[in-house]
N, C-alpha and C positions, 0 to 999 in steps of 0.2 A: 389368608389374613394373618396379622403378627400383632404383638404389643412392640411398642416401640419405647426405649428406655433412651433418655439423655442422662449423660454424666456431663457432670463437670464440662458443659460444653460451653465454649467460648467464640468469638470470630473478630477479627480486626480486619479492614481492607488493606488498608494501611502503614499495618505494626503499630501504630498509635493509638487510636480512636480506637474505638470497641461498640461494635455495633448491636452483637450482644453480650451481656457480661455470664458468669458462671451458671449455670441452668441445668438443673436436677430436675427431671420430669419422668412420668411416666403418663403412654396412652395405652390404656387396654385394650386389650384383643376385641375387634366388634363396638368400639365404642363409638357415637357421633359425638364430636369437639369441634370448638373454634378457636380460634387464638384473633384476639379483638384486642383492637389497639390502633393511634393515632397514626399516619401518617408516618412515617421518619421511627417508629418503636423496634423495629427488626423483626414484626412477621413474615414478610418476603424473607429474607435471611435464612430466618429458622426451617421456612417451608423447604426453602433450597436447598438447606442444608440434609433435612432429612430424605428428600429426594434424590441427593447425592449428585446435583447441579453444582455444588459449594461445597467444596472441603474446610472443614472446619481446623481454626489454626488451633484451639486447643480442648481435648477433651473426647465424648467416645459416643457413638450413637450406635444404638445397638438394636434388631429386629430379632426377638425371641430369642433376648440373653446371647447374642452372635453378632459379634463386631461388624459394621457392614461400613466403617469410614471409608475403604479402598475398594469399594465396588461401586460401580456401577447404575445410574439409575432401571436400567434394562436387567442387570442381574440383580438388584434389590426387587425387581417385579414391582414397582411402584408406578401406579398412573396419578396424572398429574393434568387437573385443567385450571388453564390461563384465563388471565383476567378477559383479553379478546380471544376469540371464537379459533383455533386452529381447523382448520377443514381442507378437503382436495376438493376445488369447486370443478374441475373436470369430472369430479365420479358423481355416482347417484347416493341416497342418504342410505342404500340398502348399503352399497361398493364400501361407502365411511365407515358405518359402522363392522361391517366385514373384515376389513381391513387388519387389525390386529388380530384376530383368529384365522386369518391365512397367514401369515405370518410365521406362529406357531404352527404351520401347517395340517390343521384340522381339518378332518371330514369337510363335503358340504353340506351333508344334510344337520350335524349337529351345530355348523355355525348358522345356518338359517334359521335353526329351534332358536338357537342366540339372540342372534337379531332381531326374530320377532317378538321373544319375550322382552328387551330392552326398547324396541319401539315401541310396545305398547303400553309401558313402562310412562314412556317420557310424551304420550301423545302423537308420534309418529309414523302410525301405522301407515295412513292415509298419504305420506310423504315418501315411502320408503323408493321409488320410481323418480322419483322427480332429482334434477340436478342440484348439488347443494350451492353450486353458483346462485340461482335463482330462489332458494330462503330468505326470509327475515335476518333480522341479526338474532332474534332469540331462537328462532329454530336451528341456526347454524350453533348456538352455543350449547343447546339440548343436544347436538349430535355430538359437539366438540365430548359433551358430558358422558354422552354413550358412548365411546369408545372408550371410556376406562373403566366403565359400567358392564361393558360384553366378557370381561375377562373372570374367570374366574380364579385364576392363579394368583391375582395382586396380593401384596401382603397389607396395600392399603392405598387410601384413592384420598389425594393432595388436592384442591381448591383454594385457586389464590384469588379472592375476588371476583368469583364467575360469570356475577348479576351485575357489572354494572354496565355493560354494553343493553340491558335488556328495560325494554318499556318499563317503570314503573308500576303501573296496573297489572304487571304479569310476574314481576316479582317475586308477592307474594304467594301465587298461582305454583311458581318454579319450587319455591324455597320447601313448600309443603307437598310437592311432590320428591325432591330429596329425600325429605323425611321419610315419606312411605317407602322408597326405593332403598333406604337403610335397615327400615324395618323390616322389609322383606331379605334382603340379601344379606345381612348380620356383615359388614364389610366396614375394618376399622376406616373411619372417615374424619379429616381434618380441615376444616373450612376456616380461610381466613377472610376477615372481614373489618372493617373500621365501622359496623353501623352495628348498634346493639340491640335493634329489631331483628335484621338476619341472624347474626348468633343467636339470639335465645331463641328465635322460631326454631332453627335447624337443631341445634345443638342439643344433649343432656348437661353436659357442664363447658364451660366457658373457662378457658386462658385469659386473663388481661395481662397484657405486655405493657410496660412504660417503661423507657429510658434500658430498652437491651435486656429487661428483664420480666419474669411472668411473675407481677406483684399478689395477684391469688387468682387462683382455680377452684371452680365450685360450680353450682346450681345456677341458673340466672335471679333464683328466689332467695337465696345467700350470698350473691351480690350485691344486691340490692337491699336486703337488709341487713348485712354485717361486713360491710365492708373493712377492707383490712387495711387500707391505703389511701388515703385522700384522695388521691386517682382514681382510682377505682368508684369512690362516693360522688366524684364530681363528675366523672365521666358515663354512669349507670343510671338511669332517669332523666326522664324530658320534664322540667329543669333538673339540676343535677343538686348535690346534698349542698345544705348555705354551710358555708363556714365561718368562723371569726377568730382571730389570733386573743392568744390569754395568757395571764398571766398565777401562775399559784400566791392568791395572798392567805392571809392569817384568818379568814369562814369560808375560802372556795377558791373558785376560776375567779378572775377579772378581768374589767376591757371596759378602757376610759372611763371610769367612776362604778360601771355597774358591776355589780356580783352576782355570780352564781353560785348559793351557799353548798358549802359538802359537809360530809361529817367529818370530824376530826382527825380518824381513824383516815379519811382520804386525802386529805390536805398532807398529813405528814408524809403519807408515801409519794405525793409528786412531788410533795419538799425533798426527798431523799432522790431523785433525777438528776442528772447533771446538765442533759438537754436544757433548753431555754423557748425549745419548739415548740409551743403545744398549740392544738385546735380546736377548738366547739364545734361539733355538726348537729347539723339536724335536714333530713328531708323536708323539703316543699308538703307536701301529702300530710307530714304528721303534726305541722302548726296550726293551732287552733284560733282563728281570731275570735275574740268575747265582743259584746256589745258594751260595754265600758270597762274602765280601770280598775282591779282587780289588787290584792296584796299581790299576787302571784304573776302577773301580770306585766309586760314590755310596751311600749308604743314604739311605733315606727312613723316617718314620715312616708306617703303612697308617690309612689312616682307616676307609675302608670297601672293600665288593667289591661290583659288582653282576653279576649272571650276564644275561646277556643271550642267551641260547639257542644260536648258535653262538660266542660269545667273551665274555669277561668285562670289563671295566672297573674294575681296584684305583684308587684314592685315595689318594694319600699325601699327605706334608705334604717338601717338602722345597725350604729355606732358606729356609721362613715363607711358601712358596707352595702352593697346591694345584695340583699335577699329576694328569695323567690317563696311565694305562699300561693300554695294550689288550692283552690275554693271551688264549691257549687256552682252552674250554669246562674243559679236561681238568687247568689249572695248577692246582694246588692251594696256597692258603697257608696258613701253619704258626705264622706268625712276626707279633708286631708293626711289625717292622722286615722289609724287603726289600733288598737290594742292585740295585744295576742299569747298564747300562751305555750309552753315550751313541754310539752311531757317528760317526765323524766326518764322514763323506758326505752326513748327513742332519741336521745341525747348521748353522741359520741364523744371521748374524749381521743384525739390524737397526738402522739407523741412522735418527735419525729418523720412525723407523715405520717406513721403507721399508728395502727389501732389498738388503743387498752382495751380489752374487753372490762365492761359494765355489768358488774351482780349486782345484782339485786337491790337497786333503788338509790344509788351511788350517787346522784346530783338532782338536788331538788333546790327549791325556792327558801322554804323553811320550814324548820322542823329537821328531822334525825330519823338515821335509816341505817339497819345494817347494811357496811357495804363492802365489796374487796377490789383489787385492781389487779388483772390478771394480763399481764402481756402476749399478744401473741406472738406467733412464732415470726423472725423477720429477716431481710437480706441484707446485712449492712457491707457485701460487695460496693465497694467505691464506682460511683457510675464517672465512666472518661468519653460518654460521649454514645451517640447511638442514628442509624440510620438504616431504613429497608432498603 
């Protein structure tokens, strides 16, 4: 097992385009990650690149502080399973997962200890005889998974999308036997994935990549509550955070007539921005509809409602946006028109794309609140462009 550090790592196909842009990372030794992100973000890329499939045009990846860009995936000891199933459908699932511990030329008796600890691992005991030509597709991709599971020399075991040849109903079945098979073998692990159900099941913290770059790394519980990127806020939750574009006037935010007042103290410091970018978030979950009009208070027009078995999803139209507001099984609406009400706790400001942090009571309705506006940390790397 290794920690894996990126510098300054970059990749163009091209020399033009940049698939991904400069990327400072570190994965600890033993840890379970994901790198989650759209289509086209440069997870494949990154995966490849640390598996040393893709040399990288600029910058350094290093396994335990040791340069490893001109080796080898074979001398990096890096196992690596594919989105489709690799197998030899001529051998049996015993011969598969065998296979790379003869190789290394080991005993038979402690690659059999191997094998069987890993089939029964992945549910495979009862298979180990049988031809892998004649599996499922998800028993072939559990085997594909054991063979980088048998090893114990890896410095770490790469997952590019491993679930999606696999039933849905067994998914979740697969993802959380991962888990355990992480937990037992302490084996750094890197799972990539565009669905933010598989990362947070498998993972302890999450990579979100957008646009070539990993916009923040954290908990799946601090993605979703403090996100650092509009990305990350709209892409983190079924539905994702609502936004609306604003502007700094002389009591707050605005947007087409209405405000959202701040204290003084906050006004002047997004008057002191040079940006022109800024965004209101707020999650679905934390909008509160009231039963009438309120000082504090918003309407929206409803577009639609969808019931979703334990909660519902109303649609509104409100300031030429669609928003999303996540309610009770049990709400009932009555009305074309809702009211609703905005917490102040749970109200982002975004600059940039990226997130102010919010002290302590920073945007309210009316009334005064100590408050301060704390920038986080951000990549203002130029994006020229990105593809997996």
């Amino acid at each position: 097992m290794a920690s894996i550090t990126l510098r300054q790592l970059a990749h163009s196909y091209d020399g033009e385009t940049f698939a991904l842009q400069h990327l400072d990372h570190v994965w600890q030794q033993g840890g379970a990650y994901a790198l989650l992100g759209p289509s086209g973000c440069g997870k494949s890329t990154l995966l490849n690149i640390i598996s040393g499939l893709v040399m990288p045009s600029e910058g350094e990846v290093l396994f335990d502080d040791i340069r490893v860009n001109e080796l080898s995936p074979q001398q990096r000891n890096i196992a690596q399973v594919f989105q489709f199933p690799v197998v030899y459908d001529a051998m049996t699932v015993r011969q598969n997962l065998a296979f790379p511990l003869k190789n290394m030329k080991l005993e038979k008796a402690p690659i059999n200890a191997k094998v069987d600890e890993i089939a029964e691992l992945l549910g495979l005991s009862e298979k180990l005889a049988k031809k892998a030509k004649g599996l499922s597709a998800d028993d072939k991709q559990k085997v594909s998974m054991g063979r980088g599971l048998v090893r114990d020399d890896v410095s770490a075991i790469l997952f590019d999308e491993p679930l999606t040849v696999i039933d849905p109903h067994l998914k979740w079945k697969l993802r959380r036997k991962l888990k355990e098979i992480h937990e037992k073998l302490n084996i750094t692990m890197v799972y990539v994935t565009h669905d933010q159900l598989e990362a947070a099941t498998f993972a302890d913290e999450i990579a979100v990549m957008y646009e070539g770059k990993i916009v923040q790394f954290g908990t799946p519980q601090s993605l979703f509550e403090r996100p650092n990127h509009t990305f990350v806020g709209y892409f983190i939750g079924s539905p994702g955070m609502n936004f609306i574009d604003v502007q700094v006037g002389e009591n707050g935010l605005s947007s087409q007539g209405t405000t959202f007042h701040l204290e003084q103290a906050l006004v002047d410091s997004l008057n002191g921005l040079i940006s022109q970018n800024m965004k209101l978030g707020i999650r679905p979950e934390h909008i509160q509809i009231v039963s009438s009009a309120t000082e504090t208070s918003y309407s929206a027009d409803v577009e639609f409602i969808e019931h979703l078995g334990d909660h519902q999803i109303v649609t509104v139209q409100f300031l030429q946006q669609r928003w999303h507001i996540r309610v009770a099984e049990s709400y009932r609406c009555n009305d074309a028109c809702v009211h609703f009400e905005l917490p102040k706790m749970n109200l982002k400001i975004f600059v940039d794309e990226y997130l102010f942090e919010l002290e302590s009571l920073p945007l309210i309705n009316k009334g005064s609140a100590s408050s301060e506006l704390t920038p986080l940390h951000k990549n203002t790397a130029e994006v020229r462009g990105a593809h997996d």
